[in-house]
C-alpha positions as CSV (number, residue, x, y, z in Angstrom):
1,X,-104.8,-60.2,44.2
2,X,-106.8,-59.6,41.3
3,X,-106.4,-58.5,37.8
4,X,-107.6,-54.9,38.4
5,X,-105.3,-54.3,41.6
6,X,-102.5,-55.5,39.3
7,X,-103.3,-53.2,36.7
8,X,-103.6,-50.0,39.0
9,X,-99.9,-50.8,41.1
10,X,-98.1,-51.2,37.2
11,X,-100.0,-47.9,35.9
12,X,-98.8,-46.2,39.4
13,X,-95.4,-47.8,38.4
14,X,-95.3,-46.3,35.3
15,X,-96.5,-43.0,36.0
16,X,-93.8,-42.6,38.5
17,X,-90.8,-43.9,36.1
18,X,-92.4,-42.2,33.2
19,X,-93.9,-38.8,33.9
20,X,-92.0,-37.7,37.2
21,X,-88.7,-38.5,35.1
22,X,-89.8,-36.9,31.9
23,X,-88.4,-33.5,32.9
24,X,-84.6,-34.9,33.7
25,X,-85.0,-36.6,30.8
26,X,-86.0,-34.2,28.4
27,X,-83.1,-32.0,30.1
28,X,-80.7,-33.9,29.8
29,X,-81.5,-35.0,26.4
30,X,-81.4,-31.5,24.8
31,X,-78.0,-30.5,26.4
32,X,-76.6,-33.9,25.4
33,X,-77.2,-32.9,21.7
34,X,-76.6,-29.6,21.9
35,X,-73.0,-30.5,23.4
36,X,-72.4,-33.2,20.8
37,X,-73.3,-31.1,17.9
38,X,-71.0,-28.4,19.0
39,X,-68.2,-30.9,19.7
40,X,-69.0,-32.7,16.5
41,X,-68.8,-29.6,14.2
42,X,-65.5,-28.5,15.3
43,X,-64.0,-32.4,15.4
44,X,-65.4,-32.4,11.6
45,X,-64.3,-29.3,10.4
46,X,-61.1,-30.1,10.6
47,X,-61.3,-33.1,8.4
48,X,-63.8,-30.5,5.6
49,X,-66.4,-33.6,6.7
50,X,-69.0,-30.7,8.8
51,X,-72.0,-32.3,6.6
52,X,-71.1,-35.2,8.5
53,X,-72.4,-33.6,11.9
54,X,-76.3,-35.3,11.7
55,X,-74.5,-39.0,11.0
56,X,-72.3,-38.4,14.1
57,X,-75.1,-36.9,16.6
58,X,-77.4,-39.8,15.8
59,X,-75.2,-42.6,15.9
60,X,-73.4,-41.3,18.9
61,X,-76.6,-41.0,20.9
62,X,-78.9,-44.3,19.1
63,X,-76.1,-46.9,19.5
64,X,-74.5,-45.2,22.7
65,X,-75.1,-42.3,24.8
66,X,-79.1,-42.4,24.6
67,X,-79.8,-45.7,26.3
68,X,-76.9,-45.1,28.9
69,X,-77.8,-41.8,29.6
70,X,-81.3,-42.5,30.0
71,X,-81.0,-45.5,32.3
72,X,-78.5,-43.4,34.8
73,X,-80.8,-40.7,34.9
74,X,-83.8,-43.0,35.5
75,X,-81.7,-45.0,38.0
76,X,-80.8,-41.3,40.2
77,X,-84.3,-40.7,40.4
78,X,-86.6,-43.2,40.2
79,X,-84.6,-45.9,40.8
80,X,-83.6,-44.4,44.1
81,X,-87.2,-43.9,44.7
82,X,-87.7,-47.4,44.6
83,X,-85.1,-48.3,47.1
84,X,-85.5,-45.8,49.5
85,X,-90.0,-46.9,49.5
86,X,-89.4,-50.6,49.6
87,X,-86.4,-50.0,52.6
88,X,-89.2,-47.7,54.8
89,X,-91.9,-50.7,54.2
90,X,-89.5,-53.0,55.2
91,X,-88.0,-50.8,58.1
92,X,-92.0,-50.5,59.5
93,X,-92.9,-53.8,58.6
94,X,-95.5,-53.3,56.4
95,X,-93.8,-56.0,54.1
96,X,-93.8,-58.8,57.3
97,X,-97.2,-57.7,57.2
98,X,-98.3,-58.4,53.5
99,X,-96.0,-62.1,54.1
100,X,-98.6,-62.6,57.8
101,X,-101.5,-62.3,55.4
102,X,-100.2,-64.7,52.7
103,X,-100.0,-61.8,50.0
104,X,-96.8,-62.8,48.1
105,X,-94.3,-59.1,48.8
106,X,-92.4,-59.5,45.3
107,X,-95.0,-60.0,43.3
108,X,-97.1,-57.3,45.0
109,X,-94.5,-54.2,45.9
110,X,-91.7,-55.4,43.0
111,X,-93.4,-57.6,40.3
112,X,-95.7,-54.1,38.9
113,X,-92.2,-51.9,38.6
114,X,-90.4,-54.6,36.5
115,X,-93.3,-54.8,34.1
116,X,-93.8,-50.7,34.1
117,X,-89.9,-50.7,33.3
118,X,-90.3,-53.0,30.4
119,X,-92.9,-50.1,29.0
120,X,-91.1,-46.9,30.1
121,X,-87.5,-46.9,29.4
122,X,-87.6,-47.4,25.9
123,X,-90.2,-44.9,25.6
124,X,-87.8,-42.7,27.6
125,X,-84.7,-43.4,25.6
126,X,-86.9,-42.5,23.0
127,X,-87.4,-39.4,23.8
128,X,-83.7,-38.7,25.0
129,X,-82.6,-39.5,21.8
130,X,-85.4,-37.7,19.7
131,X,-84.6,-34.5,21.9
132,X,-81.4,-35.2,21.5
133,X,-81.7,-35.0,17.8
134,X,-83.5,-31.7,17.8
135,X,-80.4,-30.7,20.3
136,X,-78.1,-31.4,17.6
137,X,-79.8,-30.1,14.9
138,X,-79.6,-26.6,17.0
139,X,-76.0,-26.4,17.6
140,X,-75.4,-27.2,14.2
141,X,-78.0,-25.1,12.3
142,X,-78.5,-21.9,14.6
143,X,-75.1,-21.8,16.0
144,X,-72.9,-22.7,13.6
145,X,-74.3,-22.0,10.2
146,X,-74.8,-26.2,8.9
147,X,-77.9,-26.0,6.6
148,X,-80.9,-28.0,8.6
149,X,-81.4,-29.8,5.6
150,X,-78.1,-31.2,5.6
151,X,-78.5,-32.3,9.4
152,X,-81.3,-34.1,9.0
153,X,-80.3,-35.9,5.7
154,X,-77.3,-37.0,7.3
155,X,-78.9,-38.7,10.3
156,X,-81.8,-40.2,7.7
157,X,-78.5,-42.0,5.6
158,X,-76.8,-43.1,9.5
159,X,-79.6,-44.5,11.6
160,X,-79.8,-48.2,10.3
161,X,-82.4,-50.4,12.0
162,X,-79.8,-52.4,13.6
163,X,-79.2,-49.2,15.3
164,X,-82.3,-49.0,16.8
165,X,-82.7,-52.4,17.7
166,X,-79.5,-52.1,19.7
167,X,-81.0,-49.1,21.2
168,X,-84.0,-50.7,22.3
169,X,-82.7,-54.2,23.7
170,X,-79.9,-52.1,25.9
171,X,-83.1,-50.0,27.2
172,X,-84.8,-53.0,28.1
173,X,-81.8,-54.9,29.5
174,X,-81.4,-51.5,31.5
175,X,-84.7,-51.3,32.7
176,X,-85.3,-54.5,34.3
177,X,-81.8,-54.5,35.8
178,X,-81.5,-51.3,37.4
179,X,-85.3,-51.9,38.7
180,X,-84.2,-55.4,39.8
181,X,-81.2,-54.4,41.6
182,X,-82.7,-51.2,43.5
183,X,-85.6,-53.4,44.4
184,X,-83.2,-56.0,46.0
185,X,-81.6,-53.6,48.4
186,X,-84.7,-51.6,48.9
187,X,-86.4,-55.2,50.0
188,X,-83.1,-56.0,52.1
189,X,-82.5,-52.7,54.0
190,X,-83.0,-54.6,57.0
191,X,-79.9,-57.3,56.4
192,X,-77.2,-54.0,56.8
193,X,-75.7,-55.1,59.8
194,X,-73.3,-51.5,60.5
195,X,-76.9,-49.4,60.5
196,X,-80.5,-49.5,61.2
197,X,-83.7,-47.2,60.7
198,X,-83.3,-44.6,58.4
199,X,-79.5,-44.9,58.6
200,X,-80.3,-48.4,57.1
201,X,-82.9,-47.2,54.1
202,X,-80.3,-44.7,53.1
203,X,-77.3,-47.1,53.3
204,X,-79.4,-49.3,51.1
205,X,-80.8,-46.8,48.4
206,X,-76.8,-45.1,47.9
207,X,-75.8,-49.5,47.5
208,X,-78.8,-49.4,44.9
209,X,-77.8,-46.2,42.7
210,X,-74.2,-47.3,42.8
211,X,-74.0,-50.3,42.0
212,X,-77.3,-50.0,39.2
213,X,-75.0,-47.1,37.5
214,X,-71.7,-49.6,37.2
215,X,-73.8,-52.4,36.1
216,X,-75.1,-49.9,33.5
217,X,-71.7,-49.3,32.1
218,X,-70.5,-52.9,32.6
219,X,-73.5,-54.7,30.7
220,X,-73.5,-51.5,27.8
221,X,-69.8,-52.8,27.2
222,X,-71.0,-56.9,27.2
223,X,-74.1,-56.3,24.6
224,X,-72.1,-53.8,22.3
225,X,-69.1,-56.2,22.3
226,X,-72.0,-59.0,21.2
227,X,-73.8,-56.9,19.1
228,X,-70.8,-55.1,16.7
């Protein structure tokens, strides 16, 4: 398989865990930090510490709630996306097929999504967390009264770059294991012994959102414990 091919299948890759999931993700970003700013004022204005609000928004969603977020959403849908494609080729035996013609079936079908996911989720967190930001900055300004200038000062004092490193190796950690895992039961949709057919590609792709969602939460817990 040449260069070019592999170039076109990792841009496709991309495309489909970057801009078909921008919209959840820009969604999901904005209410995130619109909740958190209104929960953070009130939480804060009972301590006088209200100026705090741009500190806690940003922390809260750089060390924590952006990368986690982000991942599950990417996981729902293209994550499942994944799955679900790689159980129909396997299902009609287009991947037998690739293997009768000596074209290696991981590095062709999964090899191009692990790289794209190496590129897009931490340009996705990202964004989840910039929008986020802005989110924040709306509760807390239009809604409540906090001068914008005070926000943003407060999240310019917070966000360390230990923060953002943190940020960026739990987006990549996320990415190539929620990629990895749907990939595995998309590829072995056939191995389900209680169904077959469709009943099988859709036994494998709920397997591969589940279980990529838990391992988000359980490895989130093993690299903050390691990097506090």
């Amino acid at each position: 398989m040449g260069s070019r091919k592999i170039g076109r299948r990792i841009v496709r890759a991309g495309f489909e865990q970057g801009v078909r999931c921008l919209p959840v993700i820009l969604i999901v970003g904005v209410f995130t930090g619109l909740v958190l700013g209104l929960q953070g004022y009130y939480v804060l204005n009972r301590f006088g510490s209200e100026t705090l609000l741009g500190a806690l928004v940003s922390l809260s969603l750089v060390r924590e709630l952006g990368p986690v977020l982000a991942a599950l959403m990417l996981v729902g849908q293209a994550g499942s996306a994944l799955a679900a494609e790689l159980g129909i080729q396997r299902n009609t035996e287009q991947i037998a097929a690739l293997e009768t013609m000596g074209v290696s079936s991981h590095g062709y079908l999964v090899a191009p999504r692990l790289i794209a996911a190496l590129l897009v989720f931490p340009m996705q967190v990202a964004l989840f967390v910039t929008v986020g930001l802005w989110g924040g900055s709306l509760s807390g300004s239009l809604l409540l009264g906090l001068e914008s200038s005070v926000y943003w000062s407060a999240v310019e004092r917070a966000v360390q770059m230990d923060d953002v490193m943190e940020c960026f190796i739990k987006a990549v950690v996320f990415g190539l294991l929620t990629m990895s895992l749907c990939a595995y039961h998309g590829f072995n949709a056939h191995r389900y012994r209680t169904a077959t057919g469709a009943m099988a590609v859709s036994a494998s792709t709920t397997r591969a959102v589940v279980q990529s969602s838990i391992a988000v939460l359980a490895v989130d817990y093993v690299i903050t414990s390691l990097l506090v």
